[in-house]
N, C-alpha and C positions, 0 to 999 in steps of 0.2 A: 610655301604657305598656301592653304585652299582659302578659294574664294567662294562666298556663297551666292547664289544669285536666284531670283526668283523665275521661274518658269513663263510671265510675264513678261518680265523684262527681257530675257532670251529671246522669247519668240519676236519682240517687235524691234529689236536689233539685228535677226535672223532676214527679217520680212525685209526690212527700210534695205540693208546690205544686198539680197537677192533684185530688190527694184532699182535700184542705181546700178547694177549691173543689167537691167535691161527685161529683167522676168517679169510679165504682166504682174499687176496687183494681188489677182486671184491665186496665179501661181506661186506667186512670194510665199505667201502665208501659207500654203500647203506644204510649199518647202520646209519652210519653218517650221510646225507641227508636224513632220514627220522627225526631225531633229529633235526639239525639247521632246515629243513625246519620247522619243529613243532614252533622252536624258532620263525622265521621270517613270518608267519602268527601270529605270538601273543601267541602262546598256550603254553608259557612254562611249563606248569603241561604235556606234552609231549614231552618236549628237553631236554636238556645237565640232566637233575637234575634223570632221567632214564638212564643215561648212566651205572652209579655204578652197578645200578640193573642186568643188561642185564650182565654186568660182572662178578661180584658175581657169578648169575646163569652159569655161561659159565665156572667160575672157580670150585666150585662145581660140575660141570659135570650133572646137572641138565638140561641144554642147552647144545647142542652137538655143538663144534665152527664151525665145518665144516657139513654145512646142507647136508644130504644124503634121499631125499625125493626118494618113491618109487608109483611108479601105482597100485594103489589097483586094480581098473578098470576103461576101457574106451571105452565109448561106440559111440562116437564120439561126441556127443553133451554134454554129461556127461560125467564126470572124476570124480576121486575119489584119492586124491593125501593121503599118510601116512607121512606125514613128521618128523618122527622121532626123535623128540625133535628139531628140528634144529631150528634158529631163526624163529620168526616169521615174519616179514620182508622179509628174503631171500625167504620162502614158501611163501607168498602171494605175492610176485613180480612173482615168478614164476607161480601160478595161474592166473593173469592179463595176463600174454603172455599167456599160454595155453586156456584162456576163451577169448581171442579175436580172435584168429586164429578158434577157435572151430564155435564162433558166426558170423564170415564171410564164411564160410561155410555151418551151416546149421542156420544160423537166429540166434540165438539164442542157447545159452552155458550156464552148470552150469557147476562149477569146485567147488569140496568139500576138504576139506583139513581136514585131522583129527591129531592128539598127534603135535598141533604147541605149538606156543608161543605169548604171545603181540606184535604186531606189529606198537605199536605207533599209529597214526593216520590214522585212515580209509579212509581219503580225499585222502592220497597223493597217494593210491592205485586206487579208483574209478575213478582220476583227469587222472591219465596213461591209462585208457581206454576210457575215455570220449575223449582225444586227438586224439584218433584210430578209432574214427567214431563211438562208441557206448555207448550207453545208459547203465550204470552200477550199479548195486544194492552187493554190499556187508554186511554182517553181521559177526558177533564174539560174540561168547561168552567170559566171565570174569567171575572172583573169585567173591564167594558169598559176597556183598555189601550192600545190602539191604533186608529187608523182607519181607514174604509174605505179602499180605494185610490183615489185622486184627490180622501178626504177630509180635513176640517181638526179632526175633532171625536172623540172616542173611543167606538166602537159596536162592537169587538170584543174579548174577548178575547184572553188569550195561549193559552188551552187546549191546556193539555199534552199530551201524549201518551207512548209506552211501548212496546217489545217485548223482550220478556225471550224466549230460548232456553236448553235447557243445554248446555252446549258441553267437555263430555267433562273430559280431565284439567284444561280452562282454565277451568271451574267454569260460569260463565253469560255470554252473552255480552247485555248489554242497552243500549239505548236510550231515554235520556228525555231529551227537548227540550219548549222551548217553541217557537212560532212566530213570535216576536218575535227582534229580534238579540238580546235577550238576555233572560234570567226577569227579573220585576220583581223578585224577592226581592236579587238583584244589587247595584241602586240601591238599594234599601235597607239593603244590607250595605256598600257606599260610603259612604253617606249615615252612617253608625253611626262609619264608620271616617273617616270625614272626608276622602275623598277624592275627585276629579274622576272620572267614567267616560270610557273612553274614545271620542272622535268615531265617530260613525256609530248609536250605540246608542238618542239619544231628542234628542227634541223638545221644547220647550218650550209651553210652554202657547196661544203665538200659531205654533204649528206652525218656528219657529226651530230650526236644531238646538244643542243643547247640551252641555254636559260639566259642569254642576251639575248633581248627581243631587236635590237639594233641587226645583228647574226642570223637571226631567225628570217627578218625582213627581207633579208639579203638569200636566205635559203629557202629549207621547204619546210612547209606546215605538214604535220602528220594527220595521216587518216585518221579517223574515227573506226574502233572496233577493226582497227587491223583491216585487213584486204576487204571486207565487207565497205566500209565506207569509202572507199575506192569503187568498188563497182555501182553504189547507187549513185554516187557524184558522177561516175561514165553515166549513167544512164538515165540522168537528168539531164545532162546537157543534151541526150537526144532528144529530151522534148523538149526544152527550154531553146536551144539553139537550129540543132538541125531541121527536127520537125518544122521549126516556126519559119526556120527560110532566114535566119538570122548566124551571126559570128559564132563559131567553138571552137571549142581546144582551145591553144594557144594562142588565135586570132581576137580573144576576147582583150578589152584595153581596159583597163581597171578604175576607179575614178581617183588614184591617189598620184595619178600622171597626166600631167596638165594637156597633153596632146594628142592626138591620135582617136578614130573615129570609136567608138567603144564597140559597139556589137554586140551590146547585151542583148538577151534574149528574154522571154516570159511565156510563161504556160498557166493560165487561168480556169481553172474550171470548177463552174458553180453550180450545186445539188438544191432544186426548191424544193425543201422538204418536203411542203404541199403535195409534193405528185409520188412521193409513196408513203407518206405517212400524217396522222391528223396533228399538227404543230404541236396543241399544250401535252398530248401523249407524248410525242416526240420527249418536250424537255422536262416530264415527269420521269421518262426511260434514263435520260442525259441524267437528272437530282440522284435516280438512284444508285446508277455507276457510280458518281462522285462522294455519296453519301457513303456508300459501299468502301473506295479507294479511301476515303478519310479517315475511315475508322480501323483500321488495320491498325494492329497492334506496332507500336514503333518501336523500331530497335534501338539500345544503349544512345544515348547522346542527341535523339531526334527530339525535340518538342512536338511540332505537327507536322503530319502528311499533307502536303500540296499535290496540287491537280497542275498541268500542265495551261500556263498562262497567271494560274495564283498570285504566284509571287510578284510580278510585273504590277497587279493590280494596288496589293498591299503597299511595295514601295511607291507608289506613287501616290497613293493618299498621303504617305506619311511627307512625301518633296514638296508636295503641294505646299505642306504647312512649314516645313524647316525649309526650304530653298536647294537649290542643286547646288553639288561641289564642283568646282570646274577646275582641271588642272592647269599647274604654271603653264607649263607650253601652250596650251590651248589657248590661255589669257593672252598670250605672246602673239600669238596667231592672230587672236579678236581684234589685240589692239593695233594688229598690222590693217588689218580692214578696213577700223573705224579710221586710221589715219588716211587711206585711202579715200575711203566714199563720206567721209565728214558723219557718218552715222554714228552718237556719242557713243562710247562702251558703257556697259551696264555691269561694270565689274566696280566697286568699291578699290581709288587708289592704295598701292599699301608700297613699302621700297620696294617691293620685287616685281610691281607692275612699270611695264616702258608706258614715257607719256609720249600720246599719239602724235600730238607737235612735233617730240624732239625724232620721231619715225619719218615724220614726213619734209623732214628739215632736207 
């Protein structure tokens, strides 16, 4: 049965859960709105249902609750941030401030971040810089997901990636992919929801393909575009991992494993417009691409043509005012928490919700 719940209520059930496990105040609610926002763009395979995760690891002490990130070096247009197991979140929010101040300075910023954590969604980091006047490219590596090409065993990441613009009256125009057919978080928002995924997305463990996401979990996620999504995901993790002095390959620890040091990686780099072009030209250039991309004639079946980022915007006006749907398992999950840290649940009981008492009995 879905539950609906208000984006409100999520986030201060998210925040109160991350400060009883120890996350300063500030970082709580970061946490948190990177999660509901994940919800309210649509992406649940990146909200509430990672929350367990992020804690787990933080209870473990695999995730350090209180991020203590230090300067490897700084060259001024370059930084090179250590973030010490701390959330990955708190580190790449901190990266976005130092890669924008850097890139209105000297043009253009990289900030590296080495020994992070998953940070959820790539957008809502590129989207805070894109806001700042600049043009944002960020990258991450993940835990091995998929295999090489012509292989049977999992040695690469999905390693995400991101481009955020701002894009005049259209707000921002952004991009975040994995390079897998689809983000793992997916199958595991399947997997919650009790549902088949659809053909072509994974593999099963003896390289089979599958549509049990349970099977899938267990095996490998396919590329994206055949061999081509294979070699950008190899060649992200060079700058994501190797370059930054941080975990790859297979040495990456995923956040949906309670232990183990993670080693994510991050590659930030931010363009101040300002320094090649005049801003309101800038996103007059940006209206007319988009204006240009929208008006193409649609094929059989399409109502409108979206712009990369669109759609994320739309649905989430419209969750704002309907409330998120949140699947059983996930409620399952919440209400293991709230039995835990006494933080109420913000789910309406119904029979198929457990009551956090009889959890904690």
């Amino acid at each position: 049965m879905p539950h609906t719940v208000s984006a409100a209520d999520l986030s201060r059930f998210a925040t109160a859960a991350a400060e009883y496990h120890g996350v300063p105040a500030a970082d709580a609610r970061l946490l948190a709105d990177t999660l509901v926002t994940a919800e309210l763009w649509g992406h649940a395979s990146h909200g509430m249902l990672r929350l367990p995760w992020y804690l787990d690891r933080i209870r473990s002490g695999a995730t350090a609750a209180t991020a203590a990130p230090e300067v490897v070096s700084d060259n001024g247009a370059v930084m090179v941030i250590d973030g010490n197991d701390g959330l990955g979140q708190v580190l790449t929010d901190r990266a976005v401030h130092e890669g924008v101040v850097r890139a209105r300075e000297h043009g253009i910023s990289a900030v590296a971040v080495r020994n992070s954590g998953h940070f959820g969604t790539a957008a809502y980091f590129t989207r805070k810089a894109a806001e700042q006047g600049c043009v944002a490219i960020l990258a991450t590596n993940a835990s091995p997901a998929m295999a090489p090409w012509g292989g049977r065993e999992k040695r690469v990441g999905t390693n995400p990636w991101s481009i955020a613009a701002p894009a005049g009256r259209f707000g921002t125009a952004v991009m975040d992919i994995a390079n897998t057919a689809v983000a793992r978080g997916k199958i595991y928002h399947s997997k919650e929801r009790g549902e088949p995924i659809p053909e072509g997305w994974a593999a099963d463990a003896h390289g089979v393909p599958t549509t049990d996401p349970r099977r899938a979990i267990e095996g490998l996620i396919l590329p994206m575009a055949g061999h081509k999504g294979y070699a950008i995901s190899f060649m992200l993790d060079v700058l994501a991992g190797v370059l930054t002095g941080s975990a790859f390959g297979s040495h990456v620890v995923g956040p949906y494993q309670p232990t183990g040091r993670s080693g994510a990686g991050h590659l930030l780099i931010c363009l101040d417009i300002r320094s090649m072009a005049d801003p309101p030209e800038f996103e007059r250039r940006m209206e007319a691409l988009i204006e240009e991309t929208k008006t193409t004639p649609a094929a059989p079946g399409t109502q409108e043509i979206f712009v990369p980022g669109e759609p994320e915007i739309r649905t989430a006006e419209r969750l704002r005012t309907e409330g998120i749907t949140v699947a059983d398992d996930t409620v399952a999950s919440l209400t293991r928490i709230s039995a835990t840290t006494g933080v109420p649940l913000p789910v309406p009981p119904t029979e198929s919700t457990p009551n956090p008492q009889e959890l904690s009995a």
